[in-house]
Biopython code that builds the backbone (N, CA, C, O; Angstrom):
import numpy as np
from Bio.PDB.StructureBuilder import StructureBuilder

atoms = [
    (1, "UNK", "N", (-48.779, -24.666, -15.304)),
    (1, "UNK", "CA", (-49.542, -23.441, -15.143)),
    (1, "UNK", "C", (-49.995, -22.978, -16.509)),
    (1, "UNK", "O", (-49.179, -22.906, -17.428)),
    (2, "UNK", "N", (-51.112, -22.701, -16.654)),
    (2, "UNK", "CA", (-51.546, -22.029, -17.785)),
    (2, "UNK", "C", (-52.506, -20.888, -17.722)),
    (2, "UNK", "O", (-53.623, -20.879, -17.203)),
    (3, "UNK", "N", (-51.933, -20.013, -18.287)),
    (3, "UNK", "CA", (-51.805, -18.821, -18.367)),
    (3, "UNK", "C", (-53.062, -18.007, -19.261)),
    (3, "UNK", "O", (-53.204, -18.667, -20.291)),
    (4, "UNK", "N", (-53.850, -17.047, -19.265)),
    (4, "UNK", "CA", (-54.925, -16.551, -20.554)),
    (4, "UNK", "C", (-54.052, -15.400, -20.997)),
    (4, "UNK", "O", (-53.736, -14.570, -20.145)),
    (5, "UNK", "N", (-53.672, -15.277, -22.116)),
    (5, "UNK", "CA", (-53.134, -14.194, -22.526)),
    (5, "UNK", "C", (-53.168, -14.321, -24.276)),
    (5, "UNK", "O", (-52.691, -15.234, -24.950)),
    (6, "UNK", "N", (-53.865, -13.140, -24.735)),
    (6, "UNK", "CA", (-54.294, -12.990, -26.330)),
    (6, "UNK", "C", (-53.133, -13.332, -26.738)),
    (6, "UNK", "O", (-52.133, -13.445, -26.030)),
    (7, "UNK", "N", (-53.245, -13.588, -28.391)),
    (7, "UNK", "CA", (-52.259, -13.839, -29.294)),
    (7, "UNK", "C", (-51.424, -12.559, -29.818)),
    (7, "UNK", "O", (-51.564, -12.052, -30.931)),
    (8, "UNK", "N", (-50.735, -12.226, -29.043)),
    (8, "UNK", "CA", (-49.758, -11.003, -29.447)),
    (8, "UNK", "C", (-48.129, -10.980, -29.676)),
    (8, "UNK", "O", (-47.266, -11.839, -29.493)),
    (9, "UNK", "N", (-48.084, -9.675, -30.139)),
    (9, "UNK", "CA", (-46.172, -10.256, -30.135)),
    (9, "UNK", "C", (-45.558, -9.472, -29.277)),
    (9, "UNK", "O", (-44.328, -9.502, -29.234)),
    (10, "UNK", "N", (-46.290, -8.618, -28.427)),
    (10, "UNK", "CA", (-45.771, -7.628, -27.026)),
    (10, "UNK", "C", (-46.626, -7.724, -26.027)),
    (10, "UNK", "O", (-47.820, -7.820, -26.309)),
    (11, "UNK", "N", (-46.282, -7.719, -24.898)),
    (11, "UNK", "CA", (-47.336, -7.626, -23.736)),
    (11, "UNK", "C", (-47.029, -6.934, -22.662)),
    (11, "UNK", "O", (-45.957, -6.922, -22.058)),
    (12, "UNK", "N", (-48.227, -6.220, -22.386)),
    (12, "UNK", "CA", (-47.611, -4.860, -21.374)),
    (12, "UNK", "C", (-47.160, -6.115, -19.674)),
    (12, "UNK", "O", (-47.304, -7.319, -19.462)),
    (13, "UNK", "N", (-46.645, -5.025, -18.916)),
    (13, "UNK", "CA", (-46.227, -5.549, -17.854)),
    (13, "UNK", "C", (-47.510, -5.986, -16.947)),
    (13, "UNK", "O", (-47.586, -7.031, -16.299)),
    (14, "UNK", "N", (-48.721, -4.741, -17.056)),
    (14, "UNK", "CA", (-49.628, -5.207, -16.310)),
    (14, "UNK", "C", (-50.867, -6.922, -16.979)),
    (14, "UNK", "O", (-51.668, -7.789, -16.631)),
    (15, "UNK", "N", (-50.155, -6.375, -18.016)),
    (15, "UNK", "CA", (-51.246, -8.166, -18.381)),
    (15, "UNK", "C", (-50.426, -8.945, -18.486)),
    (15, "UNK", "O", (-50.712, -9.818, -19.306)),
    (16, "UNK", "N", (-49.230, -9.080, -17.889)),
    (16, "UNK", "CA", (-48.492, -10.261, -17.248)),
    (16, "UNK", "C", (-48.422, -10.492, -16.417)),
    (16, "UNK", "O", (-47.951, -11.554, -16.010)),
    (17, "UNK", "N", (-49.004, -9.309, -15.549)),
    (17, "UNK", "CA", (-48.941, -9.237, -13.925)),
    (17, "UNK", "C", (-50.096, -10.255, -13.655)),
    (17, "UNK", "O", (-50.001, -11.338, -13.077)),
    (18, "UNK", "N", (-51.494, -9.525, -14.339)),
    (18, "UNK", "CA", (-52.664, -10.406, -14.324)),
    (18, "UNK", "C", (-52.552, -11.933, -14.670)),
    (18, "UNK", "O", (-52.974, -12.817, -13.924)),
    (19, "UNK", "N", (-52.054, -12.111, -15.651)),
    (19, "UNK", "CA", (-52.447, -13.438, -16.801)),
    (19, "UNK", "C", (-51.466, -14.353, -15.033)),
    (19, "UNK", "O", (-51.998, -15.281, -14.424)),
    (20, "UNK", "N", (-50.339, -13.857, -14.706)),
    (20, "UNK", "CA", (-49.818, -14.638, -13.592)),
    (20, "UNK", "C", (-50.243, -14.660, -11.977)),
    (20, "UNK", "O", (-49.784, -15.377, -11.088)),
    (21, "UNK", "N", (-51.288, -13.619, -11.897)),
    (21, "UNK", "CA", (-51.917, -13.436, -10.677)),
    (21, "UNK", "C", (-50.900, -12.711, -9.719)),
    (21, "UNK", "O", (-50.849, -13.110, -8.556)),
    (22, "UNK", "N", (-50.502, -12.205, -9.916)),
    (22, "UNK", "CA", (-48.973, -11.187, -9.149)),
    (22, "UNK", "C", (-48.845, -10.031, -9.073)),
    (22, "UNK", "O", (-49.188, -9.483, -10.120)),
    (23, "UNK", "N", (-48.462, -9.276, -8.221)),
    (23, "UNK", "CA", (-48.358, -8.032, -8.522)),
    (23, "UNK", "C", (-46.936, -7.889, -9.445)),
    (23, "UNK", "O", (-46.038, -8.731, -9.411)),
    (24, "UNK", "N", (-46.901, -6.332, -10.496)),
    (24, "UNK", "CA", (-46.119, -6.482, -11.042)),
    (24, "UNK", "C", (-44.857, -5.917, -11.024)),
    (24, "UNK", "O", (-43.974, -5.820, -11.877)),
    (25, "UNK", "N", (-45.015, -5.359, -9.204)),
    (25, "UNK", "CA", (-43.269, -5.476, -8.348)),
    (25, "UNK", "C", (-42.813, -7.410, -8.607)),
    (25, "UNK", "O", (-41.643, -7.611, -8.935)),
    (26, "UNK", "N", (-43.319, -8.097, -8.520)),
    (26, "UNK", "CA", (-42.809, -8.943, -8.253)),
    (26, "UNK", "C", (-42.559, -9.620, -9.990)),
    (26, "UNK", "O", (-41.641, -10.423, -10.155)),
    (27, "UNK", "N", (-43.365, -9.247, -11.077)),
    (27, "UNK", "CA", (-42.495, -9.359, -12.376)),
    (27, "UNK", "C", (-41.076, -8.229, -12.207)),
    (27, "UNK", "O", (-39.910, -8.606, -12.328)),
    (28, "UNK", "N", (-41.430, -7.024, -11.954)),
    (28, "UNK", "CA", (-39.848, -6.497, -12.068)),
    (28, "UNK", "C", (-39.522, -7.212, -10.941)),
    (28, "UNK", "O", (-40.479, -6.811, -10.278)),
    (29, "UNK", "N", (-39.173, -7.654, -10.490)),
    (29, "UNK", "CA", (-38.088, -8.106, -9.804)),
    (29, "UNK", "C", (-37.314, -9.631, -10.140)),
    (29, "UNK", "O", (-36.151, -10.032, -10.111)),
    (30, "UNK", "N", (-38.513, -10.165, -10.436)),
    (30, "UNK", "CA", (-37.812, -11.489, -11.125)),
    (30, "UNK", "C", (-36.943, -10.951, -12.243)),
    (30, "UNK", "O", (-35.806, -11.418, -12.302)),
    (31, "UNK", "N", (-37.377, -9.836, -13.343)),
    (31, "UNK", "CA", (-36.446, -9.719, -13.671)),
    (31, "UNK", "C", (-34.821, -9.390, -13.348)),
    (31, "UNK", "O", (-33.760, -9.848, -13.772)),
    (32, "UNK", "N", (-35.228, -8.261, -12.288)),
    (32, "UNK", "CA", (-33.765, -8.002, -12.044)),
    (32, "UNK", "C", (-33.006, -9.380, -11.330)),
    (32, "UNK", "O", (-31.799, -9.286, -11.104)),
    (33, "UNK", "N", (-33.641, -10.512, -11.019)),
    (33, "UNK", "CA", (-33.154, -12.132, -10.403)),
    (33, "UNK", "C", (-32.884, -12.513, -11.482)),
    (33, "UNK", "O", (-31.848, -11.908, -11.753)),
    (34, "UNK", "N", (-33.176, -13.228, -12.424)),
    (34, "UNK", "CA", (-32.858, -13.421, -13.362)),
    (34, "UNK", "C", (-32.132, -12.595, -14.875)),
    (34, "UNK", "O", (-32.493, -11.552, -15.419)),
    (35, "UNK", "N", (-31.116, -13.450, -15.199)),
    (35, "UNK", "CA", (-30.634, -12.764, -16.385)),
    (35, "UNK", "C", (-31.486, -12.999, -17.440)),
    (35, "UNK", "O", (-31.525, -12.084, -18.261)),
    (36, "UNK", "N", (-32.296, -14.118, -17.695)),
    (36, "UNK", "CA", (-32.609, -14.932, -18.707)),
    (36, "UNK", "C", (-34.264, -13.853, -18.745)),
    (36, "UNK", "O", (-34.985, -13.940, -19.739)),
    (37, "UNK", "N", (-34.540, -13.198, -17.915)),
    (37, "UNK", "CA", (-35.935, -12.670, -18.104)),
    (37, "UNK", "C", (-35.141, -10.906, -18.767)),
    (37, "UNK", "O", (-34.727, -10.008, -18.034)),
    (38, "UNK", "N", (-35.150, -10.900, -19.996)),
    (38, "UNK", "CA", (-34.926, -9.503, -20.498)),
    (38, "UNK", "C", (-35.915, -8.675, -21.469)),
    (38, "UNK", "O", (-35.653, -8.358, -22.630)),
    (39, "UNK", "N", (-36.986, -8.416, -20.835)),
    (39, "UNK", "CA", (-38.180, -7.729, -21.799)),
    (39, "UNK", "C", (-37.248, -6.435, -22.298)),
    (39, "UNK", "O", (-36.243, -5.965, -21.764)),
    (40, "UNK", "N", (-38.116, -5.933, -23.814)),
    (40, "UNK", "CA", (-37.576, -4.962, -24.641)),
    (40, "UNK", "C", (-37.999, -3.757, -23.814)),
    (40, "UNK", "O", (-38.846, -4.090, -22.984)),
    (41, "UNK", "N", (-37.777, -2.839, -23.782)),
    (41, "UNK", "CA", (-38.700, -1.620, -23.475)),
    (41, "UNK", "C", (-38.655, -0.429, -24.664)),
    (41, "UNK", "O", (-37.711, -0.341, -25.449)),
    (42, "UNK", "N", (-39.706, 0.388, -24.678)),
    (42, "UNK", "CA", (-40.004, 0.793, -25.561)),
    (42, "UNK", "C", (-39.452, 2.423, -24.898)),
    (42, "UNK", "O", (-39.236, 2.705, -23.720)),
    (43, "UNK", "N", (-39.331, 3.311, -26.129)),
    (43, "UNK", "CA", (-39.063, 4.908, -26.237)),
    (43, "UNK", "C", (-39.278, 5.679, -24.320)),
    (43, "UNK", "O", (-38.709, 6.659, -23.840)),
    (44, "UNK", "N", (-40.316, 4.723, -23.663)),
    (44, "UNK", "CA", (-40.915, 5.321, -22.539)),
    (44, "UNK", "C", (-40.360, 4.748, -21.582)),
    (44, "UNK", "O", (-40.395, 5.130, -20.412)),
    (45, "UNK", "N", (-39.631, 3.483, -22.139)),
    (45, "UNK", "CA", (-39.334, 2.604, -20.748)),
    (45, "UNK", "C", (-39.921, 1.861, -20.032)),
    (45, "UNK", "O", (-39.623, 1.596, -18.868)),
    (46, "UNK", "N", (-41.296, 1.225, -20.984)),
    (46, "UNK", "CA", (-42.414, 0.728, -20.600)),
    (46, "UNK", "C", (-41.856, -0.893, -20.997)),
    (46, "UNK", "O", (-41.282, -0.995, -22.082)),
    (47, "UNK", "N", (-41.988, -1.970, -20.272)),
    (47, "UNK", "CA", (-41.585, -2.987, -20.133)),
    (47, "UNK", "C", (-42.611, -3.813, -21.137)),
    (47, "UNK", "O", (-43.816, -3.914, -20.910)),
    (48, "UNK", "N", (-41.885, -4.435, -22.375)),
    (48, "UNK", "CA", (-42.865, -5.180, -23.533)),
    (48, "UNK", "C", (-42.378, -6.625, -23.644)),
    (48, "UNK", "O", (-41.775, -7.125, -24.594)),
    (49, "UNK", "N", (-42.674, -7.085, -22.732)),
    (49, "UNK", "CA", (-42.369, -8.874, -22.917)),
    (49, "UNK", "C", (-42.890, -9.334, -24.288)),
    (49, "UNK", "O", (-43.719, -8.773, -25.004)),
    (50, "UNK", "N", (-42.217, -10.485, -24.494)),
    (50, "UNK", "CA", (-42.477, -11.658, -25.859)),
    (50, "UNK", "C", (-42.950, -12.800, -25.497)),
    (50, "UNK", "O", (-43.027, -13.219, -24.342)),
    (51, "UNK", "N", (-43.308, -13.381, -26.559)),
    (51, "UNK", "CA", (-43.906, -15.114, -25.793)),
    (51, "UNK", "C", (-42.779, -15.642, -25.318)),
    (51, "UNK", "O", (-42.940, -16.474, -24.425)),
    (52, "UNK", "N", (-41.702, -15.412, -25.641)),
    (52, "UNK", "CA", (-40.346, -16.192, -25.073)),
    (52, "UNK", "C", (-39.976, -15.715, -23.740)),
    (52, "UNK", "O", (-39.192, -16.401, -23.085)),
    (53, "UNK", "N", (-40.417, -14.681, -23.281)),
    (53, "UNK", "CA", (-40.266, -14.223, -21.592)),
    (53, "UNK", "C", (-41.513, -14.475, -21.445)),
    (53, "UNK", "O", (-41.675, -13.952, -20.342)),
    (54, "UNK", "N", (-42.672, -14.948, -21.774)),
    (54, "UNK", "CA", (-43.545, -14.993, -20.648)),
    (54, "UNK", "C", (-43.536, -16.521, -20.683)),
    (54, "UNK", "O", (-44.093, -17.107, -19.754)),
    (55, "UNK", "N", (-42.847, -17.364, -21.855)),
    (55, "UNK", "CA", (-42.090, -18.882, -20.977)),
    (55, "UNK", "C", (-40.952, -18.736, -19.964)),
    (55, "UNK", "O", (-40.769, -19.504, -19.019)),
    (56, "UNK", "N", (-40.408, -17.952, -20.182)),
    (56, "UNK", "CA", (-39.185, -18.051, -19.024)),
    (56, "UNK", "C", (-39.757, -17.908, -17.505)),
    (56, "UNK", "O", (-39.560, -18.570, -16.486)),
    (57, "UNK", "N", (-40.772, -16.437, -17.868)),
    (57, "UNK", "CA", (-41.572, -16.240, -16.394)),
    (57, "UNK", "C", (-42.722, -17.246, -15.892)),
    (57, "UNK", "O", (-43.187, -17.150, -14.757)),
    (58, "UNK", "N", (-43.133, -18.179, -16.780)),
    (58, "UNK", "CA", (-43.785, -19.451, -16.517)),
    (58, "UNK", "C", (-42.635, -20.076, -15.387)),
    (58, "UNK", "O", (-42.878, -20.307, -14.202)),
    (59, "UNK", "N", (-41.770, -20.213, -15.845)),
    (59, "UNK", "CA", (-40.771, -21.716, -15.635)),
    (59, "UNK", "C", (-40.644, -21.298, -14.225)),
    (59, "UNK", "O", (-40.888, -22.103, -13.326)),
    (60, "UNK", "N", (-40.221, -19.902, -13.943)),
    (60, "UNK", "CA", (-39.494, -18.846, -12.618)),
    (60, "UNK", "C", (-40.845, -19.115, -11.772)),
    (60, "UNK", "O", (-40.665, -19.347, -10.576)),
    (61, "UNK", "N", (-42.211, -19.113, -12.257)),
    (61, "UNK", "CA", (-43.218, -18.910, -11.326)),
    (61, "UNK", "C", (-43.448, -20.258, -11.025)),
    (61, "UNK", "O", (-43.717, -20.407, -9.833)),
    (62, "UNK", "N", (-43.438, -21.652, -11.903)),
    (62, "UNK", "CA", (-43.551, -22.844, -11.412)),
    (62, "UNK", "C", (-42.764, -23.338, -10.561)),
    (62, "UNK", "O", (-43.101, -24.246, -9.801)),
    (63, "UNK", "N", (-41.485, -22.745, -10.580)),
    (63, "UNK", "CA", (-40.691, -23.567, -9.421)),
    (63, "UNK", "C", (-40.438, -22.742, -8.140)),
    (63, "UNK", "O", (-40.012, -23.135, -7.054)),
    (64, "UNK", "N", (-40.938, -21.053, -8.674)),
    (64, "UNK", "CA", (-40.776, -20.455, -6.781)),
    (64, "UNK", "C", (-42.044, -20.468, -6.362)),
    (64, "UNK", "O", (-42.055, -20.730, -5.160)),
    (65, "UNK", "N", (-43.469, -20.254, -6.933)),
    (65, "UNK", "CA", (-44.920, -20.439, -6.208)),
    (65, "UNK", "C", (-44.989, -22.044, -6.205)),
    (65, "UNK", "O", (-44.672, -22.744, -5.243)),
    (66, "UNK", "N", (-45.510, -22.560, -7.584)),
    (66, "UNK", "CA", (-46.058, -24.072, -7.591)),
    (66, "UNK", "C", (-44.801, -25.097, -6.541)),
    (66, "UNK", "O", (-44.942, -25.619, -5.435)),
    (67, "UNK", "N", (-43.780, -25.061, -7.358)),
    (67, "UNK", "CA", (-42.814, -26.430, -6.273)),
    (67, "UNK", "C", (-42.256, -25.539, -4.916)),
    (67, "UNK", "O", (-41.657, -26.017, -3.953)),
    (68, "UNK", "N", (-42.561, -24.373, -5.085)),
    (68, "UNK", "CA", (-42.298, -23.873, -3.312)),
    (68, "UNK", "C", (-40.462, -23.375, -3.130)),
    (68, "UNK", "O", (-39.906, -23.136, -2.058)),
    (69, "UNK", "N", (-39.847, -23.331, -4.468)),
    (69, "UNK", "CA", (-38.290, -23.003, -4.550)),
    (69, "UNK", "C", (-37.950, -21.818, -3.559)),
    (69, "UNK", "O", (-38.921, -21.153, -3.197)),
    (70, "UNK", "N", (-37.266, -21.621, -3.290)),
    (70, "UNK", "CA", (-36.998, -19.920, -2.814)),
    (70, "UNK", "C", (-35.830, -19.093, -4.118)),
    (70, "UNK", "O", (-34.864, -19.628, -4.662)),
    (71, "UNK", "N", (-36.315, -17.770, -4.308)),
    (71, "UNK", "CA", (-35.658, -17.125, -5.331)),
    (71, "UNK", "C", (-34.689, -18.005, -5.713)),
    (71, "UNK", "O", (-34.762, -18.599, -6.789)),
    (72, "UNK", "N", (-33.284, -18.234, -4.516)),
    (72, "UNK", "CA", (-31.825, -18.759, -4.429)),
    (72, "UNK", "C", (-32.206, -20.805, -4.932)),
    (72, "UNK", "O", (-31.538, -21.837, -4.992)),
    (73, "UNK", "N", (-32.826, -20.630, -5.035)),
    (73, "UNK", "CA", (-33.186, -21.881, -5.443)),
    (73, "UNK", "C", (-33.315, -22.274, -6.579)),
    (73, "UNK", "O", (-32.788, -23.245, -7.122)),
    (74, "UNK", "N", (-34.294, -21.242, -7.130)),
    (74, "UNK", "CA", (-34.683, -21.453, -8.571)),
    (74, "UNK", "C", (-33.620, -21.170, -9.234)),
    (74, "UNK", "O", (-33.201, -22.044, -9.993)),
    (75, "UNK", "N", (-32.828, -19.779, -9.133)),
    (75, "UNK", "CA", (-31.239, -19.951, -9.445)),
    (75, "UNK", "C", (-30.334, -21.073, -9.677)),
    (75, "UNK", "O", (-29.687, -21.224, -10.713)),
    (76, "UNK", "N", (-30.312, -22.053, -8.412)),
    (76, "UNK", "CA", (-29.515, -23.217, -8.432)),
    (76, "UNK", "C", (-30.131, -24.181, -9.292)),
    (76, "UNK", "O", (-29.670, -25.017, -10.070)),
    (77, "UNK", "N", (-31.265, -23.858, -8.961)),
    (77, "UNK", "CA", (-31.827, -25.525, -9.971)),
    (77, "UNK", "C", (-32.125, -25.188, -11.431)),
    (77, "UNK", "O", (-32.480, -26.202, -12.033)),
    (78, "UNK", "N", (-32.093, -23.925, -12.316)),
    (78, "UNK", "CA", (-32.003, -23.477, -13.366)),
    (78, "UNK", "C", (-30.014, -23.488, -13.753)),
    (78, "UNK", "O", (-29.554, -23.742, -14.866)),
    (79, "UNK", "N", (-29.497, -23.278, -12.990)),
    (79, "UNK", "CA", (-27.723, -23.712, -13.497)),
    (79, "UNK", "C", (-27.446, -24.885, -13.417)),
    (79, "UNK", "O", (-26.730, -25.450, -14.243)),
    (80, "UNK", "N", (-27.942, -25.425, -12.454)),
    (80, "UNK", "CA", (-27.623, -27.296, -12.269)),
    (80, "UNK", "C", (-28.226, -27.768, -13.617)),
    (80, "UNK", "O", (-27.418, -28.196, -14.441)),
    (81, "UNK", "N", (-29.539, -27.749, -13.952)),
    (81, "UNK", "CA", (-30.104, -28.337, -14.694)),
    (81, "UNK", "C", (-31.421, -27.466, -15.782)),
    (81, "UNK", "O", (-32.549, -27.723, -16.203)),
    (82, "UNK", "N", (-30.432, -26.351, -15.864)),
    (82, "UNK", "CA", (-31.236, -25.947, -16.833)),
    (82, "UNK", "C", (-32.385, -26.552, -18.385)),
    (82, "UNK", "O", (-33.297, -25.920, -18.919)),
    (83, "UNK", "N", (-31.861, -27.948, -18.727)),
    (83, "UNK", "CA", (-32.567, -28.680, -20.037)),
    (83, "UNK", "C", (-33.550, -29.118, -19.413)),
    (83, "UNK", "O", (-34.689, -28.858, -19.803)),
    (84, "UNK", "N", (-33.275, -30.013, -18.114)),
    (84, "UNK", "CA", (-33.950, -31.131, -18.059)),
    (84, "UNK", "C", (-35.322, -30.309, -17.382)),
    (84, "UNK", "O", (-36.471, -30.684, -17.616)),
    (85, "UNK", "N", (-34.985, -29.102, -16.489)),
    (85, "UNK", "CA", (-36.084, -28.495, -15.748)),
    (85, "UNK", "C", (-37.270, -27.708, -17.200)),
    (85, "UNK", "O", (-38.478, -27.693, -17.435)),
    (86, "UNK", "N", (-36.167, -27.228, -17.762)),
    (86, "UNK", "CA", (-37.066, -26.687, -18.983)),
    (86, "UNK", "C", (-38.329, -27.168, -19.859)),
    (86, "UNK", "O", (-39.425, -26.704, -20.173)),
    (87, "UNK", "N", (-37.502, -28.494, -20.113)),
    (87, "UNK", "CA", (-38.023, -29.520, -20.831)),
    (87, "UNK", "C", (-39.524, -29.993, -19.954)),
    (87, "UNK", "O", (-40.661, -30.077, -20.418)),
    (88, "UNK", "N", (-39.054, -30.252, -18.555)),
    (88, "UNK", "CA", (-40.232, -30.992, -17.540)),
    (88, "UNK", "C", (-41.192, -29.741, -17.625)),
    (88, "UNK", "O", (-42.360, -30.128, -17.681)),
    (89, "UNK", "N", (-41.069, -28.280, -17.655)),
    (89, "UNK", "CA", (-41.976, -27.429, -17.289)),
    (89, "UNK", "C", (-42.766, -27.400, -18.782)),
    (89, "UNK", "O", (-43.890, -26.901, -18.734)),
    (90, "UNK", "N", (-42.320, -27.864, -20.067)),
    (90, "UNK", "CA", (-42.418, -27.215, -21.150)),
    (90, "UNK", "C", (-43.834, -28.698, -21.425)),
    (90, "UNK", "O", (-44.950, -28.438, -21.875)),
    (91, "UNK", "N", (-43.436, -29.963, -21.072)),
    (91, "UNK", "CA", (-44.219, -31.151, -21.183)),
    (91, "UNK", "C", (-45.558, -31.038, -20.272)),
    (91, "UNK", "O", (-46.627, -31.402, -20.764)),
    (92, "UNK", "N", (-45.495, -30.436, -18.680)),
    (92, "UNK", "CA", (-46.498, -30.106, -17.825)),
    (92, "UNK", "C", (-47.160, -29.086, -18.578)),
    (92, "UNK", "O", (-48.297, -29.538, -18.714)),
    (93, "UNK", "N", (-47.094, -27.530, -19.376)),
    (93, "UNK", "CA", (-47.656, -27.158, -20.157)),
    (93, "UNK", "C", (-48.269, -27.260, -20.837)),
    (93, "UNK", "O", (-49.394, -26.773, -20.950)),
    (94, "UNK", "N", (-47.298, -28.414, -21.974)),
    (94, "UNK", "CA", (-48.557, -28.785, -22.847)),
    (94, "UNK", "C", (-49.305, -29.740, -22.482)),
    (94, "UNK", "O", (-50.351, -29.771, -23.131)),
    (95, "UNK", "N", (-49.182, -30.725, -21.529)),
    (95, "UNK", "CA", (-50.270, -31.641, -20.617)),
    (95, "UNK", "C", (-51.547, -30.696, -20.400)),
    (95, "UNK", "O", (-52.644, -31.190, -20.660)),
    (96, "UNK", "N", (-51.501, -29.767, -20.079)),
    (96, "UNK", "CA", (-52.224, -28.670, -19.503)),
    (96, "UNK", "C", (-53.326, -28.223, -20.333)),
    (96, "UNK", "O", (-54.519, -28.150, -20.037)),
    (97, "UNK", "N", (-52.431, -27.786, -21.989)),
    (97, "UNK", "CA", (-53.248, -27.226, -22.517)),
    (97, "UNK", "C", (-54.135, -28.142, -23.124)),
    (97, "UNK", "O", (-55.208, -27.747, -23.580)),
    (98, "UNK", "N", (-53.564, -30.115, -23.210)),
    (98, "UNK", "CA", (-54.375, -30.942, -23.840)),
    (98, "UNK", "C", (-55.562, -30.717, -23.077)),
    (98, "UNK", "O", (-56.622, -30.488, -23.659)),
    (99, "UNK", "N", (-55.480, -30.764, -21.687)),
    (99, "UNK", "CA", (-56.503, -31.321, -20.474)),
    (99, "UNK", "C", (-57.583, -30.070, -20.823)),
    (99, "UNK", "O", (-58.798, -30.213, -20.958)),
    (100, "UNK", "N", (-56.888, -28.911, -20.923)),
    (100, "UNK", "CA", (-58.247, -27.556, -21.109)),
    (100, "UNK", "C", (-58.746, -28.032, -22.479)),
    (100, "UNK", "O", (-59.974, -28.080, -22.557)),
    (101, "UNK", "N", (-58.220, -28.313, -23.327)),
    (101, "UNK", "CA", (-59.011, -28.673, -24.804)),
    (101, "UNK", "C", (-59.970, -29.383, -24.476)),
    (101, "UNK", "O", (-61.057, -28.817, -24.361)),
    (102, "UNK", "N", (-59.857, -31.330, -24.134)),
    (102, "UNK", "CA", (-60.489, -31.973, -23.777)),
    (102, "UNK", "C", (-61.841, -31.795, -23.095)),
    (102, "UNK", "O", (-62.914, -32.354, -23.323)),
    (103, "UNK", "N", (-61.414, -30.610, -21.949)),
    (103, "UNK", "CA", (-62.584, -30.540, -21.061)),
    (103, "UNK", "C", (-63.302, -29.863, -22.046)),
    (103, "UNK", "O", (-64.378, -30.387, -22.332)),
    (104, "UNK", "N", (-63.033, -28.942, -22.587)),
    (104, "UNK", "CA", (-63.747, -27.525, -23.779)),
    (104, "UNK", "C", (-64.700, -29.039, -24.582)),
    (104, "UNK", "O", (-65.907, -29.248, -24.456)),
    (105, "UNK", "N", (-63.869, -29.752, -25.241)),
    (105, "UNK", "CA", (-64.606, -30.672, -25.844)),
    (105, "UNK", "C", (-65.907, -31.590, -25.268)),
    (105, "UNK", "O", (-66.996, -31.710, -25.829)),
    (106, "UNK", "N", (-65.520, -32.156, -24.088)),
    (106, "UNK", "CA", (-66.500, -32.577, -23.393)),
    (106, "UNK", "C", (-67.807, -31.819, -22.879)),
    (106, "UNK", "O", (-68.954, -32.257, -22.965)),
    (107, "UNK", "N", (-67.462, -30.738, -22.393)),
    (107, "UNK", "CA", (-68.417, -29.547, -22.631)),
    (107, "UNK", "C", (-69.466, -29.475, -23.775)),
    (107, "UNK", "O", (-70.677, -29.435, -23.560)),
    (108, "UNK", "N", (-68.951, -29.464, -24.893)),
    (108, "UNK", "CA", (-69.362, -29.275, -26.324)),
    (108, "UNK", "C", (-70.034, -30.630, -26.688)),
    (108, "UNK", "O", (-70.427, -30.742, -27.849)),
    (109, "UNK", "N", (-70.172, -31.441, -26.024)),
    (109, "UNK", "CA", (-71.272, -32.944, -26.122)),
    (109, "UNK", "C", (-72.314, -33.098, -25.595)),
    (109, "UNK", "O", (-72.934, -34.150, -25.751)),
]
sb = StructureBuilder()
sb.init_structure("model")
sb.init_model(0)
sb.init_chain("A")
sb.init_seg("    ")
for serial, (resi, resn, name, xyz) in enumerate(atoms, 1):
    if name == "N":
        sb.init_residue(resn, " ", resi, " ")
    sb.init_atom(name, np.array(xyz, "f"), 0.0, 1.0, " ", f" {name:<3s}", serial, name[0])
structure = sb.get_structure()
């Protein structure tokens, strides 16, 4: 899955909601499913993800939308095999972003 989201070092909840196509009951809630999704919040209580949670919320959205997991699933298959799933989501990524370059390039001929 690849994602459009500017080069920043905070990101509000609603342009994570967008950049993932979701409403963003369903980012809070993955968080409260997951331990591993812990955005900072700021003075207001306004939810400020990092690039490092919006990989975690990649990984959570590839295996409960894309491979079809159910919540209790993605759970199990993130404790069973937390490296190897990481690793596979982290290689499909950057597959991803080669394939959008490429096309950008081919375009540009």
């Amino acid at each position: 899955m690849h994602i459009e989201l500017p080069k920043k070092r905070y990101y509000k909840i609603g342009e994570v909601a967008n950049a993932f196509g979701v409403p963003r009951s369903m980012i809070r809630y993955w968080e409260q499913e997951f331990e591993m999704i812990k955005p900072k919040k700021n003075s207001k209580g306004d939810r400020m993800f990092t690039a490092v949670d919006i990989e975690k919320l990649k990984l959570v959205y590839h295996l409960a939308k894309e491979q079809g997991y159910s919540l209790e699933g993605v759970r199990k298959k993130l404790k069973n095999q937390p490296k190897k799933t990481v690793d596979k989501i982290t290689t499909i990524n950057r597959l991803e972003a080669i394939k959008i370059e490429l096309i950008n390039i081919k375009n540009q001929l």
